[in-house]
Every structure is written in structure tokens, then in C-alpha cells.
Kinemage of the C-alpha trace (Angstrom):
@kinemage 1
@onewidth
@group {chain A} dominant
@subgroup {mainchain}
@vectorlist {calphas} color= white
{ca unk a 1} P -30.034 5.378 20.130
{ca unk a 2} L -30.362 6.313 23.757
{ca unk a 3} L -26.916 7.763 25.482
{ca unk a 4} L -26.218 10.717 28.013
{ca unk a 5} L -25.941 14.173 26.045
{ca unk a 6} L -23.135 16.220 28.275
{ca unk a 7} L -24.459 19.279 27.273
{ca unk a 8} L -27.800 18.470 28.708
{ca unk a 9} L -25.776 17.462 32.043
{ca unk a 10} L -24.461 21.116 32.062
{ca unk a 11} L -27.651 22.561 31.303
{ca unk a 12} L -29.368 20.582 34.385
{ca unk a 13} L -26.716 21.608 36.782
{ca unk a 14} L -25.035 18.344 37.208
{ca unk a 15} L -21.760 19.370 36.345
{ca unk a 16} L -21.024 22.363 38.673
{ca unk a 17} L -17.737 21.216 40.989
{ca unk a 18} L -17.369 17.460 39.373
{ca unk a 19} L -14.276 16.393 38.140
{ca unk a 20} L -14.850 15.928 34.090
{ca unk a 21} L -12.529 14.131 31.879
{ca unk a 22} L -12.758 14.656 28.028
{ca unk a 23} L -11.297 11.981 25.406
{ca unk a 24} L -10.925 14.925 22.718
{ca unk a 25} L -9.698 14.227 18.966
{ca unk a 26} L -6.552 16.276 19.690
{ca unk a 27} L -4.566 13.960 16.614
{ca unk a 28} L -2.653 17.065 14.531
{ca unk a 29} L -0.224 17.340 12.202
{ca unk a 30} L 2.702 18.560 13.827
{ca unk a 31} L 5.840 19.839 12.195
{ca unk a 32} L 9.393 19.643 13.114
{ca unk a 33} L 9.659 23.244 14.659
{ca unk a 34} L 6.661 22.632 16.924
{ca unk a 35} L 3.976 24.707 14.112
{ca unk a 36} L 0.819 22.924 14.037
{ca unk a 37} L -0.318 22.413 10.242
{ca unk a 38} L -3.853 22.005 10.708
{ca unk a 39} L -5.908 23.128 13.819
{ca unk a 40} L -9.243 21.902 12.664
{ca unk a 41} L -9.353 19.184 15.504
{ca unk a 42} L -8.057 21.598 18.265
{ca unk a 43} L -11.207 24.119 17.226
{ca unk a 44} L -13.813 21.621 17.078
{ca unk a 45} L -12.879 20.342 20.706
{ca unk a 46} L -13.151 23.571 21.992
{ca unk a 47} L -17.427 23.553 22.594
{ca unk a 48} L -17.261 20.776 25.328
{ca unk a 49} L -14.227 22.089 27.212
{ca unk a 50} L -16.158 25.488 26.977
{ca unk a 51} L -19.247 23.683 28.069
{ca unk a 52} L -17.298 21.915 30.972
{ca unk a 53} L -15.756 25.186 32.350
{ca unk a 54} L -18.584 27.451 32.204
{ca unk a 55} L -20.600 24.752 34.500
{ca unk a 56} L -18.192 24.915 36.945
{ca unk a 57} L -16.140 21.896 36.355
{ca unk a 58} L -12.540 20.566 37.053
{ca unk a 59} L -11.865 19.763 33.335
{ca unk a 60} L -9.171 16.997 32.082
{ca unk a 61} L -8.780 16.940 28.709
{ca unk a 62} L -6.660 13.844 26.749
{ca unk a 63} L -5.868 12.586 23.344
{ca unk a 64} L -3.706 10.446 20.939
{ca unk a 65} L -1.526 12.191 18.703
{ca unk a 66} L 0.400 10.189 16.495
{ca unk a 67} L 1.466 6.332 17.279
{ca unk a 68} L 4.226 6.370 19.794
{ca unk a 69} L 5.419 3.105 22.029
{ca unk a 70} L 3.334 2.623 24.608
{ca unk a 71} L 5.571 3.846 27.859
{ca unk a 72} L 7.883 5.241 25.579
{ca unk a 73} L 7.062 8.453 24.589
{ca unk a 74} L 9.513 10.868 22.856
{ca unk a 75} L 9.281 14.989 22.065
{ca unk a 76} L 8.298 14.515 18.954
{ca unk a 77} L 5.548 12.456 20.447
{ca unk a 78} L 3.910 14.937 23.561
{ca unk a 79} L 0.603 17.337 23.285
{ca unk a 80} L 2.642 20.402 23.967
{ca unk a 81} L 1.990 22.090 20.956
{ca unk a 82} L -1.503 21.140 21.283
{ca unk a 83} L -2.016 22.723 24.876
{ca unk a 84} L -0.360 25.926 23.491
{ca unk a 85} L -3.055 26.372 20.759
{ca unk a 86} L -5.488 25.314 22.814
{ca unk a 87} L -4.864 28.394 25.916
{ca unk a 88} L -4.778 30.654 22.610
{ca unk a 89} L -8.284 29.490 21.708
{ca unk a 90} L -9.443 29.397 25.396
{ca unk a 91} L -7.876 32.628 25.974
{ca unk a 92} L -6.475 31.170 29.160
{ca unk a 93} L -3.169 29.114 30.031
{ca unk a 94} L -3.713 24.837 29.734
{ca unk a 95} L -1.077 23.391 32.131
{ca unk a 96} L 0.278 19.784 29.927
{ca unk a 97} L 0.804 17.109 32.907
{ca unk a 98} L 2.503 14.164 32.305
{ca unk a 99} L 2.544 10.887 34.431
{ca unk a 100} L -1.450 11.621 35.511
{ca unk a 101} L -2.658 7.939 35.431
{ca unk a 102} L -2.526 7.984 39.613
{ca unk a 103} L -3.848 11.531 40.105
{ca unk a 104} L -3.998 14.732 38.747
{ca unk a 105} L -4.745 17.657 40.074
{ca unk a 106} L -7.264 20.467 39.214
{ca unk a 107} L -9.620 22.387 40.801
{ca unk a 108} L -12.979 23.697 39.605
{ca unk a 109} L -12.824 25.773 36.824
{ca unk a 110} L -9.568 24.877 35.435
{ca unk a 111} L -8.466 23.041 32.730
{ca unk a 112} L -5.173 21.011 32.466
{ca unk a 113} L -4.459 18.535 29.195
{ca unk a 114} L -3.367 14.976 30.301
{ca unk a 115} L 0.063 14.298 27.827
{ca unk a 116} L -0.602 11.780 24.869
{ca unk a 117} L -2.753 8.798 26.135
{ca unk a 118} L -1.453 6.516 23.548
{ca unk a 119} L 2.067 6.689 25.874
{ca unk a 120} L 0.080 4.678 28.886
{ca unk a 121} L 0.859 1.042 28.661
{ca unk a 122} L -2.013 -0.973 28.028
{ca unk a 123} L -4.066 1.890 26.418
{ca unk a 124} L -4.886 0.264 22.809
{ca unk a 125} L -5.341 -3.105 24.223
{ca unk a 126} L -7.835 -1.617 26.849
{ca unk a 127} L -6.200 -2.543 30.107
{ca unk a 128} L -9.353 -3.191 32.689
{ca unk a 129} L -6.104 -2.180 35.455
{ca unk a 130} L -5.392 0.788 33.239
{ca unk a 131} L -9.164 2.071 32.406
{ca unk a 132} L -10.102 1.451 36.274
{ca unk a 133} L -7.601 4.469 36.868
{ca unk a 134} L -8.446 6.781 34.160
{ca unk a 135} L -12.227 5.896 35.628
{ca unk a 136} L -11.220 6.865 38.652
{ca unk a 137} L -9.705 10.275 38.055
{ca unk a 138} L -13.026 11.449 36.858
{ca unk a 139} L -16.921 11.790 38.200
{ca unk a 140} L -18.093 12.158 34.456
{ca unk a 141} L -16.399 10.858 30.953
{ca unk a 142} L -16.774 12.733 28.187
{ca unk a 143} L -16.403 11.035 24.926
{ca unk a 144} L -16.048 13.428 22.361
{ca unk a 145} L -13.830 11.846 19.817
{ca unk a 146} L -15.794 10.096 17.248
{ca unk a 147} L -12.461 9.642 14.891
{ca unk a 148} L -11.931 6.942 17.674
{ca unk a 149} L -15.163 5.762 18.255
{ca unk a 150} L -14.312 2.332 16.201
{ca unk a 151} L -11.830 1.694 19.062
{ca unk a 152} L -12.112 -0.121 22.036
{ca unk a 153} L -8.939 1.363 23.825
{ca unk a 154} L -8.701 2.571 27.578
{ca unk a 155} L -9.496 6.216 26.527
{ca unk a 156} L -12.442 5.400 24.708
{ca unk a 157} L -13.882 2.515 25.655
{ca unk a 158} L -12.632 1.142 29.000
{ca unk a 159} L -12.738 4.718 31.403
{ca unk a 160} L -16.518 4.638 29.646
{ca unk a 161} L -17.577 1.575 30.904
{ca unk a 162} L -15.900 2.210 34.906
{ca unk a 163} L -16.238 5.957 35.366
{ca unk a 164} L -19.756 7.284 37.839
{ca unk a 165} L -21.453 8.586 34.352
{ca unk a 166} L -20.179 7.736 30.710
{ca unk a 167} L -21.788 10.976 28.199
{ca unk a 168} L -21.470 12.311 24.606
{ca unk a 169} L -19.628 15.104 24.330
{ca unk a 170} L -21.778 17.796 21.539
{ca unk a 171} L -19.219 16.357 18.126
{ca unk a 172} L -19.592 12.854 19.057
{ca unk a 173} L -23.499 13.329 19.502
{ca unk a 174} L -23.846 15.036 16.221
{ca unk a 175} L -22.198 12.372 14.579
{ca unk a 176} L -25.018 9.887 16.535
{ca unk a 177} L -27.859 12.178 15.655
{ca unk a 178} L -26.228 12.366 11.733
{ca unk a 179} L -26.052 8.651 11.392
{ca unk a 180} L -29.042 7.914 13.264
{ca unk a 181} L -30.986 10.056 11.079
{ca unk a 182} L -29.497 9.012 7.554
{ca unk a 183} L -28.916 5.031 8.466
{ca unk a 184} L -31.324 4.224 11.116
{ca unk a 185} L -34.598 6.145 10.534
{ca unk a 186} L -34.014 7.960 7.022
{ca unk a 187} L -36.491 9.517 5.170
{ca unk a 188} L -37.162 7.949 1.515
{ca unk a 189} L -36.337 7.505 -1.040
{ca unk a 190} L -32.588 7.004 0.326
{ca unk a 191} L -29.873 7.193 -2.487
{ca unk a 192} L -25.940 6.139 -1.718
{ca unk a 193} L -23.165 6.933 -3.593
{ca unk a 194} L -19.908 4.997 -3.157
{ca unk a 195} L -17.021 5.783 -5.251
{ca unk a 196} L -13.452 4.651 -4.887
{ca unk a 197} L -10.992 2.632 -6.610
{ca unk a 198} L -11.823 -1.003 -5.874
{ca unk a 199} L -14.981 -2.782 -4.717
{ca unk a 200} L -12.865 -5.049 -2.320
{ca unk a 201} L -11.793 -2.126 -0.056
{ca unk a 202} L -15.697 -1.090 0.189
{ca unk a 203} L -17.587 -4.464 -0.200
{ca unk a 204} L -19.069 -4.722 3.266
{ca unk a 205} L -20.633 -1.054 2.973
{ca unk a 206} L -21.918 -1.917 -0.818
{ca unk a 207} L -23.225 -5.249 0.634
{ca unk a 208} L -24.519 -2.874 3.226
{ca unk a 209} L -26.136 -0.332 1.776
{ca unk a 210} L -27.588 -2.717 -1.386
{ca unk a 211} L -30.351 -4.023 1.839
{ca unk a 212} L -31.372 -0.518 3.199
{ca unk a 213} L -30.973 1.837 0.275
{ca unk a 214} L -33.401 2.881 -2.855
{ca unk a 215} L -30.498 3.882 -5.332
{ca unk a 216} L -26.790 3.054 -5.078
{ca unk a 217} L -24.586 4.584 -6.989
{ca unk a 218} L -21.192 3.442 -7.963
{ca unk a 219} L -18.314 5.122 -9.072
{ca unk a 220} L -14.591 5.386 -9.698
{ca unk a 221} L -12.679 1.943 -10.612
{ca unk a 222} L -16.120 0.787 -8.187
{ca unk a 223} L -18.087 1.374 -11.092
{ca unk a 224} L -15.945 0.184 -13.646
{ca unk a 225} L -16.034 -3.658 -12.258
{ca unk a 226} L -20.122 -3.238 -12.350
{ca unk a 227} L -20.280 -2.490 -15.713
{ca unk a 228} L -17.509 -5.301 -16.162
{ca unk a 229} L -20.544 -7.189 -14.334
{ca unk a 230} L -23.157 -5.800 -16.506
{ca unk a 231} L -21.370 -6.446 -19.931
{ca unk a 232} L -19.907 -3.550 -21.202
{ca unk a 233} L -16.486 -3.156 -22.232
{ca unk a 234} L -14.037 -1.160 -19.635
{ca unk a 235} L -11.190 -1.303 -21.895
{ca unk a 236} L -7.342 -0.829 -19.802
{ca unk a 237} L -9.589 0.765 -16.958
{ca unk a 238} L -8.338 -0.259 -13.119
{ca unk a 239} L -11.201 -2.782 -12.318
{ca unk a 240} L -11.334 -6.276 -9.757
{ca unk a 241} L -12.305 -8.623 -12.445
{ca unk a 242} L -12.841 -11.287 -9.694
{ca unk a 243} L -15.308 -9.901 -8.020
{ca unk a 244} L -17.560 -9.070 -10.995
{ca unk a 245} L -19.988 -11.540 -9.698
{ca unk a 246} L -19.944 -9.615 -5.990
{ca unk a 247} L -21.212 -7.133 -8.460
{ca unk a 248} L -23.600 -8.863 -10.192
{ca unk a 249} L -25.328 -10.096 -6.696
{ca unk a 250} L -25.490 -6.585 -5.290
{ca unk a 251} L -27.263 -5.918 -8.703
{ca unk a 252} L -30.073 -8.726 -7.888
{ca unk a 253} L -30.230 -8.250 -4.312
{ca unk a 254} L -30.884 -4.483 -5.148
{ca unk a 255} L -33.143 -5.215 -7.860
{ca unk a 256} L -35.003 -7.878 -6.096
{ca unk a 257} L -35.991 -5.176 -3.230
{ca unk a 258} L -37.074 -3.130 -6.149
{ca unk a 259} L -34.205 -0.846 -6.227
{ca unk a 260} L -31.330 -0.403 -8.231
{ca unk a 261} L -27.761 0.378 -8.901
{ca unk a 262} L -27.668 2.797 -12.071
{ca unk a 263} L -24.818 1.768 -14.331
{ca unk a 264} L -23.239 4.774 -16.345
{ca unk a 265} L -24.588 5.303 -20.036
{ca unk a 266} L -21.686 7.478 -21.030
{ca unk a 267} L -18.406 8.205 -19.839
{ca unk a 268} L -15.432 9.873 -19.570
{ca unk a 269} L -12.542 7.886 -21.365
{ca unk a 270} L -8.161 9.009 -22.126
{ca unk a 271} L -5.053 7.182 -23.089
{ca unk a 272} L -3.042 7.560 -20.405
{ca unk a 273} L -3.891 8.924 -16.445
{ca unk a 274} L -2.552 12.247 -16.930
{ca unk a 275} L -4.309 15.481 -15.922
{ca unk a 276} L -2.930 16.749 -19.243
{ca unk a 277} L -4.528 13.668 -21.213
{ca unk a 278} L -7.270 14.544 -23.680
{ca unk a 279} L -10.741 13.528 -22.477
{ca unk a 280} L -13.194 11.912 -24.561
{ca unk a 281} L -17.082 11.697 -24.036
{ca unk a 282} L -18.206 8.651 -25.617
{ca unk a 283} L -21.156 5.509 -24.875
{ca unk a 284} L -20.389 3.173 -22.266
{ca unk a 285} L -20.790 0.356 -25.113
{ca unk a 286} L -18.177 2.144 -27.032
{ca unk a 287} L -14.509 1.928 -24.632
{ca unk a 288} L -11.890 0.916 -27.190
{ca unk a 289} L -9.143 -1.641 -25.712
{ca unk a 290} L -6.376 0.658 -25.159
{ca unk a 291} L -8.765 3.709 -23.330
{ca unk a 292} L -9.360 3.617 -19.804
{ca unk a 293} L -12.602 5.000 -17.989
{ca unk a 294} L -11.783 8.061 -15.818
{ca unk a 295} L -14.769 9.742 -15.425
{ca unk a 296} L -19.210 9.382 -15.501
{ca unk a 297} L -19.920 11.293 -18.552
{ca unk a 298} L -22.227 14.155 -18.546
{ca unk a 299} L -25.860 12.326 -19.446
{ca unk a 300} L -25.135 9.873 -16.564
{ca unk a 301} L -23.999 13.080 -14.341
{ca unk a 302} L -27.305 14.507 -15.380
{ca unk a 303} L -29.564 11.602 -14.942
{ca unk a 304} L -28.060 10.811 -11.341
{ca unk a 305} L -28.287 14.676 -10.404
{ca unk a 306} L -32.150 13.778 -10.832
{ca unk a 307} L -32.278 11.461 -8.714
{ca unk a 308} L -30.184 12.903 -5.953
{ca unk a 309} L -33.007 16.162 -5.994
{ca unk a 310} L -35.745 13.802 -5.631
{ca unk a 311} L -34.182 12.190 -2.538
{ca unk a 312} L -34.989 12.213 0.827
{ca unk a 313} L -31.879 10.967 2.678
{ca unk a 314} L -28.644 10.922 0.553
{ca unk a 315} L -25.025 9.219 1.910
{ca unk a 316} L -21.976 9.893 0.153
{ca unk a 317} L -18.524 8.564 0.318
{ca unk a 318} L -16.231 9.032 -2.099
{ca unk a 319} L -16.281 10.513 -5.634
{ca unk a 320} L -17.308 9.329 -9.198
{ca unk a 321} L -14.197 9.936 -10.627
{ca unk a 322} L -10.601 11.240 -11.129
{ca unk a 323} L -11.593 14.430 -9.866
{ca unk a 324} L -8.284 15.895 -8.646
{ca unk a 325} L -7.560 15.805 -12.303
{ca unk a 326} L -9.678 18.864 -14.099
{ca unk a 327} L -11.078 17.267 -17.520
{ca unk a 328} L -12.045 14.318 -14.911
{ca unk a 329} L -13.824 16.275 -12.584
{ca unk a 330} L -17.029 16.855 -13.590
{ca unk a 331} L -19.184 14.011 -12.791
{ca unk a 332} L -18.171 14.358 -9.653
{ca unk a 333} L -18.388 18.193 -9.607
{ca unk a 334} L -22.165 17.690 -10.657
{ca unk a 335} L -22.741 14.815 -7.991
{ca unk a 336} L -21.738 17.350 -5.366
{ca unk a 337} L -23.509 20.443 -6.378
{ca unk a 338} L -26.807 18.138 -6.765
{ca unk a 339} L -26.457 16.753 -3.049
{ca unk a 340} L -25.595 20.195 -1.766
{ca unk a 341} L -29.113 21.660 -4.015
{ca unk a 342} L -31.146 18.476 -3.210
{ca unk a 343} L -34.018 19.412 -0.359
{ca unk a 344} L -32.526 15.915 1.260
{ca unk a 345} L -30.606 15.137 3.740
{ca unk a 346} L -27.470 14.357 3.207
{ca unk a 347} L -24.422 13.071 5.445
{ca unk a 348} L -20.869 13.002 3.576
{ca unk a 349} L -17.377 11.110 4.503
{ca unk a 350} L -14.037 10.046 3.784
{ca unk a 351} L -11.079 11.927 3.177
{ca unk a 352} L -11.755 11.995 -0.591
{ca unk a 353} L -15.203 12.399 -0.628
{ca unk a 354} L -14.437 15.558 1.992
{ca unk a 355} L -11.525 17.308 -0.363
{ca unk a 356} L -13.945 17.195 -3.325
{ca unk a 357} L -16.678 19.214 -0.742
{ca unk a 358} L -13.785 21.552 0.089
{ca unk a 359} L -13.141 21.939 -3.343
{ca unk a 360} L -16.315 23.046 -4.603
{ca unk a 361} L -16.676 24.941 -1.691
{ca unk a 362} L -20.196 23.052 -0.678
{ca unk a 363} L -19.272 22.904 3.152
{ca unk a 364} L -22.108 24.732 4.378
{ca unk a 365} L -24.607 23.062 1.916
{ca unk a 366} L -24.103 19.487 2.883
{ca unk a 367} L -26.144 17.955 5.548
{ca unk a 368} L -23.779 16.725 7.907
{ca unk a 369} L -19.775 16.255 7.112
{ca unk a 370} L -18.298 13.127 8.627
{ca unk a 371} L -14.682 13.770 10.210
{ca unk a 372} L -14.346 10.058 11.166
{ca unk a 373} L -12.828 8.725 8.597
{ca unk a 374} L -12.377 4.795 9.589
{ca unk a 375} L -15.490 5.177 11.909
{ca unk a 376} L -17.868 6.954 9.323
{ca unk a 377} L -17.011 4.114 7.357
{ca unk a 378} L -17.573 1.041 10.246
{ca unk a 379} L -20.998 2.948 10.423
{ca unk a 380} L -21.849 2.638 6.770
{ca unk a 381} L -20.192 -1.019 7.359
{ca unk a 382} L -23.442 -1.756 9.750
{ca unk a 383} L -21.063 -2.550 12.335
{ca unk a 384} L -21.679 -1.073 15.880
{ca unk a 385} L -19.237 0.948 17.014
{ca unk a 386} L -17.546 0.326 20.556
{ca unk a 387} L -18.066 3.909 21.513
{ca unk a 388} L -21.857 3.724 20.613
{ca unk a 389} L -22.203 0.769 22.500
{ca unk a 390} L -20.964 1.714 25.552
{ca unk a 391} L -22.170 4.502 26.034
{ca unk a 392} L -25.877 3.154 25.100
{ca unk a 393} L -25.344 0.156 27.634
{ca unk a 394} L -24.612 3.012 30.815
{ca unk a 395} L -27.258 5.302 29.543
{ca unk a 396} L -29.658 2.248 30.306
{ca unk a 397} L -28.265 -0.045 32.637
């Protein structure tokens, strides 16, 4: 995909005095008292407005937080706590302005945060009137949230398509080059794993992913509907009995391309969904009536921990089974260690899928980690993003 790299418009000198304005992913928890719970976001913005201010910019810097009333915004509601972290991190006061639609001003090498965009009336149905001004505030437009990237609002996609020069800000372009790399042009074989608790949330990605990928693996209440689909007894395990034959055609259209979707030979079974429930190991043919599947048992673990180390490109979302719940974590403990030890690849999301890393602690093994939640998912989806198409239509026109 061809787009404008921001960092490569610093590094060519084409930034020095221009007026830059930066659609971060400022979206925090925020307590009561003001205390921010989880600065993650503020961090990770902090490379482009570094990037912006050591060229010699005039930075703006704006974001959603929350989902206040558009032209109604409340305390609870404004970026202040936001622009206090972020002067600690940039070891240098951020000024909050309010009301900046019609003008705002900062001078080169300062950096000012633009109050809670999601308060501008007309922002989330991308108001031409609206974007025209946030265009206009601006000689360049950094996009550098791709949590939003699946929206077409007036911060994200609107100011993008009006503004002199429309660029990818360095998180946004790693999640391109990611993607691009594991979707796009992978290197084979390519192995998925999808795991989750019902095949109607994630049936566009499985329908997906069945036409481009060599192995997809199933799991969770996913995988309990295709073995519904490929005759094996599930017994009181959560399942979509109506869309066993979805399953059963993503089973044929995979096998027809001469791939597959491995269904588990063992599993993981208990009485009750309890983290103090006794597990039981037992056949896949063998689930009694009143046990429910909460787990891949360790064979199947093993035999899809094979597969994953022979992989090229490997995409995960979501995990194989109950694995907040100890005696139900291990399949997906193994799935994770495999992908972080397999010489592949690999490109991870959801909020599940992203505990489970966190839990294992395999963050710096894994590929590429997904923070896009919804958009990571659009992606896997096959849908285009709005960001990604914007931003490739100015990079060409």
C-alpha cells in the first residue's frame, strides 16, 4: 500500500516551520479524581509529537476520549488529564485549548492539545463544513490513530482528505506495514487461529481467512460448533448449532484449496464453568451429555504447536480456550509460547487474544501486537479501512 510516511517528511526537511496536526489515540481510562489508569496510549503517541517538534513544527495534537454529546461536553468529558501526562512525558508544559475549530494558535516548536474532538458537532458523521476547518488549521495531517482507522469521522477521515498533505504517523504505519506483510504479501505456509465464543461474532474473518490461509485454527465455543459440524459430540458446551453448516462450508472451501481447518482430537472437558471445576482430558468422540468442552487438550495443543513452528506467517486473534481459568489454560498457554518460538511471523489482536500475551509474558516475542481492537479485526474482515484509503488515494492522486 502506497501512503506518505511522516517520519520520512521530517527526515527530508519538509516539516521545519509547518503547522502539523496529529489525530493521536489519546482514549484513557480516566478516574473520578482526575488519575489516569492506564497511560499506554499517551506513551505510544509520544514518537510523532517528538518527531513533529524536533523538525521544527507548530504541533496540534487531538483525540476522542470517551463518548460525550457532540457540543456538549462536560468535565468528566475534557483531555485535561491527558495534556498533564503528556508535558510529564514531553518534559515540557502542553497548553489544552478549547473552542479551536476557527483557529488556534501555536508557533513553531510548540505543542498545544486541541480538547476532545468528539465534542465538535458533526465530528462522527464527518461534516465536509466541519473537516474543511480542521483541514484548514493545518499544512500536514498526521494520522496516527489506528484504533480509529475503521472510522470515517472528521478527525480521521474528513481533515485527511482536505488538508495540503494527508501522512501516517510511525504507529499507524506499523500497523500498515504489520498487516501488509501478514495479509497482503505473507510468506507461506500462513496459519490463523481464531478463537472466541461464537462463530457469528467472527464469521466474516473465518469466511475470510478460509480463501487466503493454509491452516485455520478454531477455538473456544468457535471450535465447539465445528466439531458440532464435523460429528462429534459437544455435550452442554456453548455452541451456534445453526450455523453448523457455515462450518461445514468453511471446511470444504478450505479443503477444496487444499488446506484445512484441524478439528481437536482431545479436549479439555468439566461439569460446571468454574475455575475450581475438575478438568478432565478425554477424546473428542468421548464428551458425555452433561460435560461441557472448555479447553483443546494437550495432543491437539501439541499437534497445532507443530504446525505453528513450521509456519511462515501466523495471525492470531483470540484464544483456544477458557484461559483466564488455570486448569483451562493450557491449550492456549501452548498456542502462545509456539507463535512466540515459531521462526514466523506473526501479528496478534484483540483484547483477549492480547491479555493472554500479557499473561505469559510473550510481548517481546510476538511479531507485531495489534492495539486496534475493532480495526485489527475490519482488517482480518478484508474490509478496507477508511483511514487506509484515504490516505492511499492523496499519496497518489
Amino acid at each position: 500500500m502506497q501512503f506518505i510516511r511522516f517520519t520520512d517528511l521530517c527526515t527530508q526537511g519538509r516539516v521545519a516551520n509547518k503547522r502539523v496536526l496529529i489525530r493521536a489515540d489519546l482514549n484513557v481510562p480516566i478516574a473520578d479524581d482526575g488519575s489516569i489508569g492506564d497511560d499506554t496510549r499517551i506513551r505510544a503517541s509520544v514518537p510523532a509529537i517528538q518527531a513533529a517538534l524536533d523538525a521544527g513544527a507548530a504541533v496540534m495534537v487531538t483525540s476522542h476520549l470517551g463518548r460525550p454529546a457532540e457540543g456538549a461536553l462536560t468535565p468528566a468529558d475534557s483531555l485535561a488529564p491527558v495534556a498533564k501526562r503528556l508535558g510529564q512525558l514531553l518534559g515540557r508544559e502542553v497548553p489544552l485549548v478549547k473552542d479551536w475549530v476557527d483557529g488556534v494558535q501555536v508557533t513553531p516548536g510548540q505543542v498545544v492539545l486541541l480538547e476532545n474532538c468528539r465534542g465538535n458537532s458533526g465530528e462522527k458523521k464527518n461534516d465536509p463544513a466541519l473537516a474543511k476547518k480542521m483541514a484548514a488549521l493545518c499544512d500536514i495531517f498526521v494520522h496516527d490513530a489506528f484504533g480509529t482507522a475503521h472510522r470515517a469521522e472528521a478527525s480521521t477521515y474528513g481533515v485527511a482528505e482536505y488538508a495540503p498533505v494527508a501522512s501516517a504517523g510511525p504507529l499507524l504505519a506499523a500497523e500498515i506495514d504489520a498487516l501488509t506483510k501478514a495479509l497482503r504479501e505473507p510468506k507461506p505456509p500462513v496459519v490463523a487461529i481464531v478463537g472466541g465464543s461464537k462463530v457469528s461474532t467472527k464469521l466474516t474473518i473465518l469466511r475470510s481467512l478460509a480463501g487466503k490461509v493454509d491452516t485455520l485454527i478454531v477455538g473456544g465455543g468457535i471450535a465447539n460448533t465445528f466439531m458440532l459440524a464435523a460429528g462429534l459430540p459437544i455435550g452442554k458446551s456453548l455452541a451456534e448449532p445453526d450455523l453448523v453448516d457455515e462450518a461445514k462450508a468453511i471446511i470444504a472451501m478450505m479443503k477444496a484449496r487444499g488446506s484445512e481447518v484441524p478439528i481437536p482430537q482431545d479436549v479439555v472437558v468439566a461439569h460446571e464453568f468454574s475455575a475450581s471445576a475438575k478438568a478432565t482430558v478425554k477424546a473428542a468422540t468421548e464428551v458425555l451429555p452433561d460435560e461441557m468442552i472448555l479447553d483443546i487438550g494437550p495432543q491437539t495443543a501439541t499437534q497445532l504447536a507443530h504446525r505453528l513452528t513450521d509456519a511462515g506467517t501466523i495471525v492470531w486473534n483470540g484464544p483456544v480456550g477458557v484461559f483466564e481459568m488455570e486448569p483451562f489454560s493450557h491449550g492456549t498457554q501452548t498456542i502462545a509460547k509456539a507463535i512466540a518460538e515459531s521462526p514466523a511471523f506473526s501479528i496478534a489482536g484483540g483484547g483477549d487474544t492480547l491479555a493472554a500475551i500479557a499473561k505469559y509474558g510473550l510481548e517481546q516475542q510476538i511479531g507485531y501486537i495489534s492495539t486496534g481492537g475493532g480495526a485489527f479485526l475490519e482488517v482480518l474482515e478484508g474490509k478496507q479501512l477508511p483511514a487506509f484509503e484515504v490516505l492511499q488515494r492523496r499519496a497518489t492522486a
